[in-house]
N, C-alpha and C positions, 0 to 999 in steps of 0.2 A: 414271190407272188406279187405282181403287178395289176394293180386293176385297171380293167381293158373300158374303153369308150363303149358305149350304148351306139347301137346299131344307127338309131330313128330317136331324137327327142323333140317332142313337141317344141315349137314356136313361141316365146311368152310374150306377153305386151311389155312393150319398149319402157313404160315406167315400171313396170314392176321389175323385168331385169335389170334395170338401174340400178334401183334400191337394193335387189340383191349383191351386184357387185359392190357397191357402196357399203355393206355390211361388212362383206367380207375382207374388202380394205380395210375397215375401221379396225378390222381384229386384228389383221397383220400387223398397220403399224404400230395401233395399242402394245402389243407385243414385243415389237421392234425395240417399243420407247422402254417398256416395261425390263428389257435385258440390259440396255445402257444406263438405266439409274440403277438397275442391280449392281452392274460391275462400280457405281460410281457409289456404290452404301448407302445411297437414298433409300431401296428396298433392302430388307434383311431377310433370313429364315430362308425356305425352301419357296422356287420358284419355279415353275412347271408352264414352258410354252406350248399355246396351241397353234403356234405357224405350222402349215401345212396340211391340217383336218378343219381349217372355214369352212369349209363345201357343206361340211354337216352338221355344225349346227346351226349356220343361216337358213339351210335348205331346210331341215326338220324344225325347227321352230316357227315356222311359218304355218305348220298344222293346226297348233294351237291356241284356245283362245285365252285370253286375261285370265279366265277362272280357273283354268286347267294348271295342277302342279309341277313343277320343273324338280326335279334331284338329281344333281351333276355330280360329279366327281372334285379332284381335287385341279383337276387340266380345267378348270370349268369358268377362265376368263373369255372363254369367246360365247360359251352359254348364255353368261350374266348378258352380256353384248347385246346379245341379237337378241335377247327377252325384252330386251327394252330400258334393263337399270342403266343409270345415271353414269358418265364413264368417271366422272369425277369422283364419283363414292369411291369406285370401285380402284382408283388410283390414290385415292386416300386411305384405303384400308389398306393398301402396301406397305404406305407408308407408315400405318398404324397409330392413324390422326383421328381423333374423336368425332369427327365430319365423315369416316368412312361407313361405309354399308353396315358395319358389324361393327361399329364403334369405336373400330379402331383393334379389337382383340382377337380378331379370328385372321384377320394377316390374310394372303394369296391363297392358301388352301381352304379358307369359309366364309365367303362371301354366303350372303341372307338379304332374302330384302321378301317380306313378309307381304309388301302392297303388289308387290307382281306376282307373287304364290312361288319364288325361286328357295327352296327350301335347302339349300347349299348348293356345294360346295363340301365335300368329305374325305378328311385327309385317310382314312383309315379304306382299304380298298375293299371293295365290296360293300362297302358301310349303306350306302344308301340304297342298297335293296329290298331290305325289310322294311327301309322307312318308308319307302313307295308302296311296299304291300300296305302297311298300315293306312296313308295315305288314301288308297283307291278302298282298303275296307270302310274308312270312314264315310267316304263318299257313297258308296254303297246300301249303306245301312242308312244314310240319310234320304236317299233317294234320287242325288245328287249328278244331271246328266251331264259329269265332265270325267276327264283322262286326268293320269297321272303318268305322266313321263321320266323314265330313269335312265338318265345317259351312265355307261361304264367302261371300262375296257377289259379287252380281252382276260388282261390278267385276274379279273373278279372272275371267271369262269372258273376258276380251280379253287374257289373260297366256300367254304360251304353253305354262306350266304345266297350263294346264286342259287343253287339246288335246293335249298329248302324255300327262298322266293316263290323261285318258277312251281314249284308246285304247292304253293299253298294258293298263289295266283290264279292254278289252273284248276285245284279245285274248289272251291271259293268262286271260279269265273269273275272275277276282280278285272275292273276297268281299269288294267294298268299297261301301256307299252311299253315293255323293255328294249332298249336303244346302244347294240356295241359300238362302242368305235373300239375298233379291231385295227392299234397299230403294228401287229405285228412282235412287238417287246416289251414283255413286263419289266420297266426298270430294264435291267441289260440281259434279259434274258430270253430267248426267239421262243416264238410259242410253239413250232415245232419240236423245240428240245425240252421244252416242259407238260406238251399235251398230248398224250396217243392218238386221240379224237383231236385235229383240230378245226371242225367244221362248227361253229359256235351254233350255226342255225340246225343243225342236227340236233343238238344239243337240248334244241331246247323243243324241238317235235318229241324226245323223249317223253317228255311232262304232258305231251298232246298239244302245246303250243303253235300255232299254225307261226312259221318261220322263212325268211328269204333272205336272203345276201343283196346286198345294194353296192352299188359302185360311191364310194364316199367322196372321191376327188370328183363329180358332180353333183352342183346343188344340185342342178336341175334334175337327175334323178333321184337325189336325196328326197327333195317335197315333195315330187309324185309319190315313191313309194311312202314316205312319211303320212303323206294326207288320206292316200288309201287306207292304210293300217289304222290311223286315228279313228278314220269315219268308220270300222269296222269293230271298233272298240265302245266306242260313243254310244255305238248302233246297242249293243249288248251282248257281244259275241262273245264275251271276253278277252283275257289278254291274247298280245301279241308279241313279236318279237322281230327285229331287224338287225341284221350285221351289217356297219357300215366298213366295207374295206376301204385303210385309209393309210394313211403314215406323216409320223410328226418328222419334222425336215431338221430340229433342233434334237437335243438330247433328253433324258427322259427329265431332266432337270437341269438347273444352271450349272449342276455340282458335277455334272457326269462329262468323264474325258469321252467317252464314245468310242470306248475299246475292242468292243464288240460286234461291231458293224463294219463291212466296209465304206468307205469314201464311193466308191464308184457304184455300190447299192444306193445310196444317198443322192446322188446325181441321176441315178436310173430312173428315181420316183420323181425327183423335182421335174422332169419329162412331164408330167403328171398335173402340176402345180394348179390346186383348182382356180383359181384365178384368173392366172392366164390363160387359160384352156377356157376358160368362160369367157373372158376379154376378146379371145382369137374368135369365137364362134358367136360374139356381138357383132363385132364388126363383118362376118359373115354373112350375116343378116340383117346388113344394114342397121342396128339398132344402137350402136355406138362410133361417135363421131371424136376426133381429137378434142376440140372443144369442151364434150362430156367429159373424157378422160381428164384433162386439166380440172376443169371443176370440183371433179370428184375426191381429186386426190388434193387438191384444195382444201374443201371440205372437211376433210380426216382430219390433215394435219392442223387444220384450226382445232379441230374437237377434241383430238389429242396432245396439243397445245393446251387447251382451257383444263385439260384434265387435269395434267401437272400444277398448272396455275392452283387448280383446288387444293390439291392437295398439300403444295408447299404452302399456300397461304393458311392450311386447315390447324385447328390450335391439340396440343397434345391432352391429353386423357389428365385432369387435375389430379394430383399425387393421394390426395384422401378421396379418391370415386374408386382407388386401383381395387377393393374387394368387394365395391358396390356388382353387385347381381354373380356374386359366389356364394356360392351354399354349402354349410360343412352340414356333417352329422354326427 
C-alpha cells in the first residue's frame, strides 16, 4: 500500500511553503545527526526515527494554536520540532543533560515542555490516548475553546486504549482530534498480519466518529485535511479522526535489523520521499529557487549544529537531585 499523489493541490504562498520545507528539513537532519551520535554513545536507551513521516507533522501542526494540546507518541521528535520546542532541549534530553526538555530523565521517548502545551512523548503505546481524553474533558468542563491533538500509530489500534478513548470521546462529544500515522508496522509486524480490519478510519466511524484517510507523504494535504478537522472540532462538533498513510524510511528503532520488510518495499516508498516530492513541486511553481535551497539547508545545519553544541556544553543532573521529584508510597 503506497500512497498515491492528490489529483489538484492548492498553490501556497512562497513564504509559507518555505517554512514548510524548512521544517521538514530540520526533522530529517535533526534525525540524521540524532542516529550518528547514537551509533557514537553520545545518545543511549531506545531511539525511534521519524525520517520519512515529516509531511505530517509539519503539515498538521500548523492547525493549531499555542493553547491547543499536543500528545505524541514515543517517534515524537519531529512533533516536539515543528511545535516550536527548543531543538537544543530536545538534544539535551538525549543526551540526558539537565538543560534538556525533561531534565534530562525522560531521554528520546518523553520529551514535555509544558509552555508549548506538548504533553509528551509516551513510551508505552497507546498511552497517550486517555491522556488526550482527559485533556479535552478538561478543557470542556472549563469552557475552554481549544483542541487536543493525539498523534499514534497504527499499532495503538489493537490497544484497548484506543477503543475505550474513541468512545468515551464520542460520547462525551470531547474536543479531541485523533491523528494516525499509519506506518504500516508495529515494531516488526505488518498491520495486515495483525488486523482483520485494517482500514483505521473505519475503525473509528464505528464509535460515530466522522473519519478520512490523508495521504501523509504530503504536507500539503496533511494541513488542508488537518485544518479542516480542527476547525470542525473547535467549532463543537466533536471529535475527529484522520489516518495519515505514511512510512518510516529507517527501522522501527536504532535496535531493529529490518528483518521483516523488504529492501526493495523501502525504495518503493522512498519514491514517495515527502520532501522531495514537495521540493520538485516548488520548483514547479516557481516558488523555490537554488539559492533558497542552499540557504535553507544552511539554516538546518547551523540549527542543528547549535543543538549538539547545547547539549554537549549542558551540565549533568547533580548526584543528590537523582530522587528529587520521585515519590514513593
Amino acid at each position: 500500500m503506497v500512497a498515491t499523489r492528490p489529483a489538484k493541490v492548492a498553490r501556497p504562498a512562497r513564504e509559507h511553503a518555505l517554512a514548510l520545507l524548512q521544517q521538514m528539513l530540520l526533522i530529517r537532519r535533526f534525525e540524521e545527526k540524532a542516529a550518528e551520535l547514537y551509533q557514537l554513545g553520545k545518545i543511549r536507551g531506545f531511539l525511534h526515527l521519524y525520517i520519512g513521516e515529516e509531511a505530517v507533522a509539519v503539515g498538521a501542526m500548523r492547525a493549531f494554536t499555542p493553547d491547543d494540546a499536543i500528545v505524541a507518541t514515543y517517534r515524537e521528535h519531529g512533533h516536539a520540532l515543528a511545535r516550536g520546542l527548543d531543538a537544543g532541549s530536545l538534544m539535551a534530553e538525549m543526551y540526558g543533560k539537565a538543560n534538556g526538555c525533561s531534565r534530562g530523565r525522560g531521554g528520546s521517548m518523553h520529551f514535555f515542555d509544558a509552555a508549548h502545551h506538548f504533553h509528551g512523548g509516551h513510551a508505552i503505546v497507546g498511552g497517550g490516548l486517555p491522556i488526550a481524553v482527559g485533556l479535552a474533558l478538561a478543557d470542556k468542563l472549563q469552557g475552554r475553546a481549544q483542541v487536543t491533538a493525539c498523534f499514534f500509530g497504527e499499532g495503538a489500534v489493537a490497544e484497548g486504549e484506543f477503543h475505550e478513548s474513541l468512545n468515551l470521546a464520542a460520547l462525551w462529544k470531547l474536543p479531541v482530534l485523533f491523528l494516525c500515522e499509519n506506518n504500516l508496522y508495529a515494531m516488526g509486524t505488518a498491520l495486515k498480519l495483525s488486523e482483520a480490519q485494517t482500514d483505521v478510519a473505519l475503525k473509528a466511524r464505528a464509535y460515530t466518529l466522522p473519519a478520512e484517510t490523508v495521504d501523509g507523504m504530503d504536507v500539503l494535504a496533511t494541513e488542508a485535511a488537518t485544518r479542516q478537522a480542527a476547525e470542525r472540532v473547535r467549532q463543537g462538533e466533536g471529535p475527529r479522526l484522520l489516518e495519515f498513510r505514511t512510512y518510516r524510511f529507517r527501522g522501527h528503532s536504532m535496535a531493529d535489523p529490518q528483518l521483516y520488510r523488504a529492501k526493495g518495499e523501502i525504495e518503493q516508498w522512498k519514491v514517495n520521499d515527502p520532501i522531495s516530492l514537495f521540493e520538485a513541486r516548488l520548483r514547479g511553481w516557481d516558488l523555490l529557487t537554488d539559492a533558497d535551497r542552499e540557504r535553507i539547508e544552511a539554516d538546518v545545519t547551523a540549527a542543528v549544529d547549535a543543538a549538539v553544541a547545547v547539549a554537549e556544553a549542558g551540565p549533568w543532573e547533580p548526584l543528590e537531585d537523582l530522587t528529587k521529584y520521585v515519590t514513593s508510597r
